[in-house]
N, C-alpha and C positions, 0 to 999 in steps of 0.2 A: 730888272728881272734877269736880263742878259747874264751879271756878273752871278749870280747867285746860281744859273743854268752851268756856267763853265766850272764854278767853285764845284756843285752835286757830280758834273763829269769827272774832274778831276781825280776829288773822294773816291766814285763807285770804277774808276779806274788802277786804285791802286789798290782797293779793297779786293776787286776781279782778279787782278795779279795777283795776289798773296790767298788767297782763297783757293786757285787753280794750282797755283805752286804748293800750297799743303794737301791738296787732294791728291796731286801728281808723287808726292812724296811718300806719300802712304799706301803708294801700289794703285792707284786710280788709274782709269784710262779717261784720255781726251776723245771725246765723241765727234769730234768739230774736224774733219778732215783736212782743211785747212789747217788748222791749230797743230792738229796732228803732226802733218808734213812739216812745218817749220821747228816743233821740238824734236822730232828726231835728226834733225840736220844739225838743229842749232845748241840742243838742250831744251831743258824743262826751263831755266831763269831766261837763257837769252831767245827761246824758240816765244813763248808766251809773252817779252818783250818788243818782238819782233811785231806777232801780229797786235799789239797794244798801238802799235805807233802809225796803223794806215788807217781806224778812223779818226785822227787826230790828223792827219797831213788832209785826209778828206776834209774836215772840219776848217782848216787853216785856207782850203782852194776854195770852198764853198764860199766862207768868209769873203775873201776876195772878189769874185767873179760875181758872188749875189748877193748882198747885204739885205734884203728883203728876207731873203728864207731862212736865215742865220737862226731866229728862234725856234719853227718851225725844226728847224733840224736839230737844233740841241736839244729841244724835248725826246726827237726822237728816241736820241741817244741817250738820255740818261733812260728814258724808260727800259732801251733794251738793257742798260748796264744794271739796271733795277733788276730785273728780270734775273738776267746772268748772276749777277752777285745772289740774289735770293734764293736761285737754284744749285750753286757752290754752297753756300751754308745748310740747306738741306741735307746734301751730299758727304757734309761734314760727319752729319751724326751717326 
């Protein structure tokens, strides 16, 4: 179940990036202040890159330090990236 949790992460993490990048592209604003902050420093590709990569290091120390909650948290996370990605494709139309 484990691989199949990191595979759906994976997917709705690059679907999220390419989603938020076509929204940004087309005059969208990023609602996400956080999100915000790091594309106006970094860009819309590497700002949106940037935060793509700290719940994945969270994911990586979790792993580590608790191998019990490893499931537990990867549902979390696809669920918000469920979320996320399903509300970038509304936003698309």
């Amino acid at each position: 179940m484990s691989y199949l949790l990191y595979f759906l992460l994976i997917v709705l993490s690059v679907a999220y990036y390419f989603t938020t990048f076509i929204i940004l592209s087309r005059g969208g604003v990023e609602k996400n202040p956080i999100v915000n902050f790091f594309i106006k420093r970094c860009g819309i590709k590497l700002g949106i890159l940037a935060i793509k990569i700290v719940p994945l290091l969270a994911m990586c120390v979790l792993v580590y330090l608790y191998p019990s909650v490893t499931i537990d948290f990867l549902i979390f996370l696809v669920t918000l990236y469920c979320w996320a990605v399903w509300h970038n494709f509304r936003e698309m139309k």
